[in-house]
N, C-alpha and C positions, 0 to 999 in steps of 0.2 A: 759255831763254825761258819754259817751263815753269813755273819758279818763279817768274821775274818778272811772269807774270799773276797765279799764285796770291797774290802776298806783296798788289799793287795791287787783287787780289777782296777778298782780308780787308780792307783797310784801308777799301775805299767800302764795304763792306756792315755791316762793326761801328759805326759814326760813325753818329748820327741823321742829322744835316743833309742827305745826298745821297740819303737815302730817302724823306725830305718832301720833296726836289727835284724826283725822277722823278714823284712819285705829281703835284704842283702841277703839272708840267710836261702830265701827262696833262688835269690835267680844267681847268684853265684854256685849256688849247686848243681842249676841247671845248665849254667854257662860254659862248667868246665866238664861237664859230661858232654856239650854238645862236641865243645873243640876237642876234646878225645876221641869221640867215634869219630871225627871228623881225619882225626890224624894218623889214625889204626887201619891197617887193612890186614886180612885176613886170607892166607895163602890158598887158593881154588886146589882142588875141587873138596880136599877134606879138612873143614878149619876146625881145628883142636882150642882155640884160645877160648876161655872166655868172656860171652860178647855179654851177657846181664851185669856180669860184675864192672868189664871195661866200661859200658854204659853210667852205669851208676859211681862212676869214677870223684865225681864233684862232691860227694857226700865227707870228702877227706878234708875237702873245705869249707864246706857248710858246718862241718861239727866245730870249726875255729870260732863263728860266728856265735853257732847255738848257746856256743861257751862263754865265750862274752857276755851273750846276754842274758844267762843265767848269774853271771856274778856281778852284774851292774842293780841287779832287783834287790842284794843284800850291799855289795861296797860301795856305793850309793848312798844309801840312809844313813848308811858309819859314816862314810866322808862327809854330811850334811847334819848329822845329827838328828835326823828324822825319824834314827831306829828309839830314842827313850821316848818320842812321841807315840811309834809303835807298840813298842812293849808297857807303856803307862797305861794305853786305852786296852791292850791285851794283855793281860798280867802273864798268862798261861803262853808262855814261849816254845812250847809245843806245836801247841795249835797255830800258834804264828809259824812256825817253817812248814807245815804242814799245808798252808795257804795258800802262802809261798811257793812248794811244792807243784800245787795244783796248779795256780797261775801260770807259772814258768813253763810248765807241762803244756798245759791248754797252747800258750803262746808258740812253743814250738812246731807243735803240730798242725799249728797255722802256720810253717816255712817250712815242716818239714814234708808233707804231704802234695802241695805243688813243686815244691824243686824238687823231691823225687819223680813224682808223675812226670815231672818237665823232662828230667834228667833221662827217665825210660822212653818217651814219648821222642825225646832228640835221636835215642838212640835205634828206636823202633823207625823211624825214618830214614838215617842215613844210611847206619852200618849195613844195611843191606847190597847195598851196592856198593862196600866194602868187602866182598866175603863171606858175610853174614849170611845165616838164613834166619828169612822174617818166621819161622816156627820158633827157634832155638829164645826170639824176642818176644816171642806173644806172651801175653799175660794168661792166655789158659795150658803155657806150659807151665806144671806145678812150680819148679822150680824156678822158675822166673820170678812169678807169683811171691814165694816165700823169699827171693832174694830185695824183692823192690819192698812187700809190706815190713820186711827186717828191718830194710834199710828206714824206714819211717822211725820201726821202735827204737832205733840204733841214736839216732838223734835224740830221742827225747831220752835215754836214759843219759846217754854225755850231760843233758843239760841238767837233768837231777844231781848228776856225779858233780857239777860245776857248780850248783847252788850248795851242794853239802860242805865243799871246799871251802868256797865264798863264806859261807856263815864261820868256820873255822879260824879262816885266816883275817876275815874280817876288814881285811883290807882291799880295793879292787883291782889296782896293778899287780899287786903281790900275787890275790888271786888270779887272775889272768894267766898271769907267769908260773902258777905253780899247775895252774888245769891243762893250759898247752904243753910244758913237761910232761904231767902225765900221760897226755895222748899222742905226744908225738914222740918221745924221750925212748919209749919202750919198744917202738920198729926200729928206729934208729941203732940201740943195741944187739936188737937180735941181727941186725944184717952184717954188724962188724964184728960180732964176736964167732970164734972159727971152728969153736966145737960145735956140733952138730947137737946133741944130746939138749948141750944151755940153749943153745937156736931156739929147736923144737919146747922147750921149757918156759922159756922167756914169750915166748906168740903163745904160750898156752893159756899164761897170767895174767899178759897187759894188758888192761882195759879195749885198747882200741886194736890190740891186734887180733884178740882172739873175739870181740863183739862182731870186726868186719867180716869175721869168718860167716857168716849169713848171708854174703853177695855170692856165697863160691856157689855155683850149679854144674859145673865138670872135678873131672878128676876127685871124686869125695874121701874116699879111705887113704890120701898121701897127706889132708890135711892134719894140721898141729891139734886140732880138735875142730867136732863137728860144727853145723851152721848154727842149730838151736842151743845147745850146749857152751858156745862160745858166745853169745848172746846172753848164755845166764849168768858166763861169767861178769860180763858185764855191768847186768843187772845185779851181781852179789858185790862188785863196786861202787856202785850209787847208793845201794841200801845200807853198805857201812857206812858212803861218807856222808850220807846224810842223816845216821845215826852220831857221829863223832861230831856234825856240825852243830846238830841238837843239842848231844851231849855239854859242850862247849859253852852254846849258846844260854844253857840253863846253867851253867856255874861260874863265867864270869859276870862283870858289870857290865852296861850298855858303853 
């Protein structure tokens, strides 16, 4: 296993593309959280909104990125033909996504860790003088707390869920286009479909509507499901598709 992190470290750290990935991933997250808080105010003397989640606003574009770069680590070596180089020195194509896995992981959490901190820290500055109160933003309110370190794991499992894709579809535009469907596809229908009942069903399911359920810190028992719970759902999306990508991966040719 050893080697097979080493051989997938060289390969994402020698390649430009996934190193203006991470870096884009960081400060687009933090960018559009700042002109968020920048653009929200929050009606005196009793603000009901909000202001962790509004903060952490940017994370809805950051996971575009994350995504991307998760599927350039596998549609990449297909479009190049670097994966039978891969899988000749690793026979065990397990262990190869597995590597994979880790890599992509590690990488994210190098953009996903500053552009959230950026993202809370934008917002821990302005919005105060939007409305806000700087307690409701501190990091040693619990909730805060769990809505900013969520937002961390929230990113790196999108990128798992995008590498499991990636290995599937095997292709990088295809993937791309079928990972941003997934995460954006499924708010989109819950907001236009008019029964109440499918709404609340469809935000319970979708990857990215019920994982962001981990930003919420107001109002908790009206949500579609909880913050940790909507999180696992998430997580029970990335570990199928990165079981079906394995799957895949182990029963066709290179």
């Amino acid at each position: 296993m050893t080697a097979a992190l080493h051989a997938e470290w060289t390969k994402l750290r020698t390649v430009a593309g996934p190193a203006w990935l991470v870096v884009a991933a960081a400060v687009l997250t933090a960018a559009l959280s700042a002109a968020t808080a920048a653009a929200v105010t929050c009606p005196a003397p009793a603000c009901t909104l909000d202001g962790p989640r509004i903060a952490l606003t940017g994370v809805q574009l950051g996971q575009a990125v994350v995504a991307v770069l998760a599927v350039m680590v596998v549609g990449d070596e297909y479009r190049t033909g670097v994966i039978r180089t891969t899988l000749a020195a690793m026979p065990s194509r397990a262990r190869v996504l597995a590597a994979k896995s880790v890599v992509v992981a590690g990488a994210t959490l190098a953009a996903a860790v500053p552009g959230v901190l950026g993202a809370w820290l934008a917002g821990r500055l302005i919005m105060p003088d939007h409305g806000f109160t700087a307690a409701q933003l501190s990091l040693t309110n619990g909730a805060t707390l769990r809505a900013v370190t969520g937002s961390v794991l929230y990113l790196t499992l999108v990128a798992l869920l995008s590498l499991g894709l990636a290995a599937a579809v095997r292709d990088a535009p295809t993937g791309v286009g079928v990972v941003l469907a997934v995460l954006y596809l499924g708010p989109i229908l819950a907001s236009v479909v008019s029964d109440p009942d499918w709404q609340r069903r469809l935000q319970q399911i979708t990857p990215s509507s019920a994982g962001l359920s981990i930003q919420h810190t107001v109002d908790l028992p009206s949500l579609p499901v909880g913050p940790w719970p909507g999180l696992g759902v998430l997580a029970l999306w990335s570990v199928a598709s990165l079981l079906l990508g394995g799957l895949l991966l182990r029963l066709r040719d290179a």
